[in-house]
KETI-848873 format. One record per residue (C-alpha): x, y, z; residue number from 1; residue in one letter. Coordinates in nm, 2 decimals. Example, Ala and Ser with C-alpha at 12.3 -4.5 7.8 and 13.67 -1.06 7.14 Angstrom:
% residues 2
<<1.23, -0.45, 0.78>, 1, A>
<<1.37, -0.11, 0.71>, 2, S>
//
This chain:
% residues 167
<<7.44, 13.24, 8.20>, 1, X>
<<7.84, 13.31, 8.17>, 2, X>
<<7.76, 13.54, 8.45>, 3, X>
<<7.60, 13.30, 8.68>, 4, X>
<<7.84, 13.08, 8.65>, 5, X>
<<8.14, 13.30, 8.71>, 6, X>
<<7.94, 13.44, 9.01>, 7, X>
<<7.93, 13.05, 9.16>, 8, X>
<<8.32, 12.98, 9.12>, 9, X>
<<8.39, 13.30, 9.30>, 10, X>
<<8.19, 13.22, 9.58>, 11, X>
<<8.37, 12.88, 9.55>, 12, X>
<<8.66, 13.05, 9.56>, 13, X>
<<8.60, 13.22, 9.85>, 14, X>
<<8.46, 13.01, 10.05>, 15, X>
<<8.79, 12.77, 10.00>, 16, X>
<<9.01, 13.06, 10.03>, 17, X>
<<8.85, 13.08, 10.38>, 18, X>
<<8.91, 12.71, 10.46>, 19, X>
<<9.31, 12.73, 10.43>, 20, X>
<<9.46, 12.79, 10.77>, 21, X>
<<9.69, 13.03, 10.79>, 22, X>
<<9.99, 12.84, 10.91>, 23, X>
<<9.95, 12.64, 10.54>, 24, X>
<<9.93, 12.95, 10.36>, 25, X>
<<10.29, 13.01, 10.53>, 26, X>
<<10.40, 12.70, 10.43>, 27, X>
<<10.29, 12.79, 10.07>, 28, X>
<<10.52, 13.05, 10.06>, 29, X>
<<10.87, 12.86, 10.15>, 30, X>
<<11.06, 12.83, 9.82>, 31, X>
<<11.28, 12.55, 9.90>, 32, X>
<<11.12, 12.25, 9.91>, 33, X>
<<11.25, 12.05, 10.19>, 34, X>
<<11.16, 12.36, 10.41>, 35, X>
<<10.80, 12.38, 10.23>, 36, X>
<<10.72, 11.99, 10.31>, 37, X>
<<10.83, 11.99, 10.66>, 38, X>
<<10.68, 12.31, 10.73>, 39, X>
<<10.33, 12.16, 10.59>, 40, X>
<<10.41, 11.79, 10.80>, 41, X>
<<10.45, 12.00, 11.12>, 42, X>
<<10.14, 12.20, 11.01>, 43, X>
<<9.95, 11.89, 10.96>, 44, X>
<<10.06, 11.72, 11.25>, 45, X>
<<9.92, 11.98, 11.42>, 46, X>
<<9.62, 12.02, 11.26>, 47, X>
<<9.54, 11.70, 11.25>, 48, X>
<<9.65, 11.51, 11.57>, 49, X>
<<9.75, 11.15, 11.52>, 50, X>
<<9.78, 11.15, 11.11>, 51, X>
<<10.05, 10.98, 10.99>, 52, X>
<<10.25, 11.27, 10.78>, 53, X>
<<10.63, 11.24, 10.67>, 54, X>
<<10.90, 11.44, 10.90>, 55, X>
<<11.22, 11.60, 10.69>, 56, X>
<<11.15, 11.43, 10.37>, 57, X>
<<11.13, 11.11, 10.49>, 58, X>
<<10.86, 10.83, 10.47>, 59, X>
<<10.56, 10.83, 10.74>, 60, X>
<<10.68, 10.54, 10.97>, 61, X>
<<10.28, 10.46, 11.12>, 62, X>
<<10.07, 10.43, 10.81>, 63, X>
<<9.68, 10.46, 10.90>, 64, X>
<<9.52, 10.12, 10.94>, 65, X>
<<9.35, 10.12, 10.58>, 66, X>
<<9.69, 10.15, 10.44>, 67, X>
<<9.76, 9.98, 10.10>, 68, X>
<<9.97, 9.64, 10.22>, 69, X>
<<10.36, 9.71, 10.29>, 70, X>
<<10.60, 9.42, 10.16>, 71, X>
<<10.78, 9.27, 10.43>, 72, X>
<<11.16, 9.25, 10.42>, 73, X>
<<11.13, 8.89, 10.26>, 74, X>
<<10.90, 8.95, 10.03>, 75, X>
<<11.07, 9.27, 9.91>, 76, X>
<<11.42, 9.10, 9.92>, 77, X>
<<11.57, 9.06, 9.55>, 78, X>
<<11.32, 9.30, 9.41>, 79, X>
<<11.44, 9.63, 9.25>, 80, X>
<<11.31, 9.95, 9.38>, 81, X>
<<11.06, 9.97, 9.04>, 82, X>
<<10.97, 9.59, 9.11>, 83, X>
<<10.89, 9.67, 9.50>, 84, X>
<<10.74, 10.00, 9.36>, 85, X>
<<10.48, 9.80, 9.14>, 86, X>
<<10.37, 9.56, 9.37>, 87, X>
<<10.28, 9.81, 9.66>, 88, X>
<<10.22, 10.20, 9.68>, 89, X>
<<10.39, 10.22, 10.02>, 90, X>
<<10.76, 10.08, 10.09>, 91, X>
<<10.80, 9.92, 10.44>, 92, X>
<<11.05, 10.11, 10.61>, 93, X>
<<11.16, 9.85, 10.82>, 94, X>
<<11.52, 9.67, 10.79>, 95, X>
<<11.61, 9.48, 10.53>, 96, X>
<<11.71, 9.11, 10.50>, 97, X>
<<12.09, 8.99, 10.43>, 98, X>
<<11.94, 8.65, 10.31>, 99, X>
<<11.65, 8.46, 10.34>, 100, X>
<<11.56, 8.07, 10.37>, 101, X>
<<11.32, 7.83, 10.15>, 102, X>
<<11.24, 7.53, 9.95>, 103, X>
<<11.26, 7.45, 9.60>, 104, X>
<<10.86, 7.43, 9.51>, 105, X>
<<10.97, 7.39, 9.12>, 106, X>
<<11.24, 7.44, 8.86>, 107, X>
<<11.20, 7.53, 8.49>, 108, X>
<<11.42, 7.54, 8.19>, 109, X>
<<11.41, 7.84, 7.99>, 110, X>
<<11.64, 7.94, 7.69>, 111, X>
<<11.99, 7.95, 7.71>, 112, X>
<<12.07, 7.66, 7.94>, 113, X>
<<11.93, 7.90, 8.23>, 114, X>
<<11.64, 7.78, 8.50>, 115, X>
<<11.37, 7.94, 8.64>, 116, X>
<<11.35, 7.89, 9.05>, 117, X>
<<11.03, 7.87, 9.23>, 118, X>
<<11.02, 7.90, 9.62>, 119, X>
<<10.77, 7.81, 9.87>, 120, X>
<<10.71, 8.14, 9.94>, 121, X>
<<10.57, 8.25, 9.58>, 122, X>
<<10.92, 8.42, 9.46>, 123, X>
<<11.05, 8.32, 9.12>, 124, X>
<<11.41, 8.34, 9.06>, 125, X>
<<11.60, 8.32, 8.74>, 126, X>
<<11.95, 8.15, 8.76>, 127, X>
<<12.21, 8.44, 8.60>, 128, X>
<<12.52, 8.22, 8.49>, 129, X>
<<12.49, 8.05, 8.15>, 130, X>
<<12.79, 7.83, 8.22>, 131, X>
<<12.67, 7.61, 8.54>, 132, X>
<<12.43, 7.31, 8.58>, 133, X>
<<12.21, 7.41, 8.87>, 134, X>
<<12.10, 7.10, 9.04>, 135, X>
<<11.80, 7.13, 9.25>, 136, X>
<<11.46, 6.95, 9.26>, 137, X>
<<11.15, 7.04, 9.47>, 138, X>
<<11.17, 7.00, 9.85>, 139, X>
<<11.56, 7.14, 9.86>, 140, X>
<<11.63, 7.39, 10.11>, 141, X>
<<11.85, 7.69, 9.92>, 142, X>
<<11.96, 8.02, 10.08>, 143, X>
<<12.00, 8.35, 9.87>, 144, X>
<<12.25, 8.61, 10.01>, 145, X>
<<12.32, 8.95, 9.92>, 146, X>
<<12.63, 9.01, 9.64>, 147, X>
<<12.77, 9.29, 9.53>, 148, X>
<<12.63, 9.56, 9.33>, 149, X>
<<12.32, 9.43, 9.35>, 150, X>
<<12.38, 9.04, 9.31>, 151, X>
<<12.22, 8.78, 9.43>, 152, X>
<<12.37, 8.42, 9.56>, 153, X>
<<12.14, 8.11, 9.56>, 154, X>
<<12.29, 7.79, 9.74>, 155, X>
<<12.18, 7.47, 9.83>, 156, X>
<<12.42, 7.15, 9.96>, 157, X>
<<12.72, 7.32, 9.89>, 158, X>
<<12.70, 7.50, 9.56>, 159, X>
<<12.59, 7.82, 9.46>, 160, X>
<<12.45, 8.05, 9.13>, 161, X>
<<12.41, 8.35, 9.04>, 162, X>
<<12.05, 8.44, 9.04>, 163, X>
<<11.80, 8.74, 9.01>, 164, X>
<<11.45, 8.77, 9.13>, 165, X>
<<11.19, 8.80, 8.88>, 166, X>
<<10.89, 8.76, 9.14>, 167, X>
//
């Protein structure tokens, strides 16, 4: 019985061992990695006419049409790369927002004097700052900016917090 079976995975062996191209095979053989992966994109490219592979290390920029979704550059503004990450499997590579626009659909209090921020676009923001009295109420128009070092700037009728995206 041990025999049969070693018999069948050799034959398996074989026959995939047959399937490789050589031009992959090549590829296999590159030590450095950036050289490896864009040898086997240009392989695959060729290969495979009109797949969607990565050039030089970088993100494919036409995914196939059954793609997982891509966030757009508002919904993916605020959100850390891991955030981003969990939400989608594929990061758009398309520009990035400086700020964004939208109304107040709720505010809640949470511990510490701090608020949480709902928008009408289905992000929650938590205000930052301990030491300000953010007045808004459903229906306000607020705009959120880019800081520094990663900050965020919520305003709304002339004053502004601190705030970080938690949705």
């Amino acid at each position: 019985m041990g025999c049969a079976v070693a018999a069948v995975w050799a034959m398996t062996c074989a026959a995939a061992d047959q399937t490789v191209p050589d031009s992959l095979r090549a590829c296999a053989a590159i030590k450095a990695d950036r050289e490896r992966y864009a040898c086997y994109d240009r392989e695959m490219a060729r290969l495979v006419p009109g797949a969607a592979v990565a050039t030089a290390g970088v993100a494919a920029v036409a995914p196939p049409a059954a793609a997982a979704p891509v966030l757009t550059p508002e919904q993916r503004f605020g959100l850390s790369p891991a955030q981003a990450d969990a939400k989608i499997s594929e990061v758009s590579a398309s520009g990035s927002l400086e700020s964004l626009e939208a109304k107040v659909s709720g505010i809640r209090d949470i511990s510490n004097g701090r608020v949480l921020i709902d928008l009408d676009n289905g992000q929650v923001w938590r205000q930052v700052d301990t030491d300000v009295t953010v007045r808004l109420k459903a229906g306000d128009a607020v705009s959120i900016k880019r800081g520094v070092l990663g900050s965020y700037w919520l305003s709304s009728n002339d004053r502004g917090w601190r705030v970080k995206r938690l949705k």
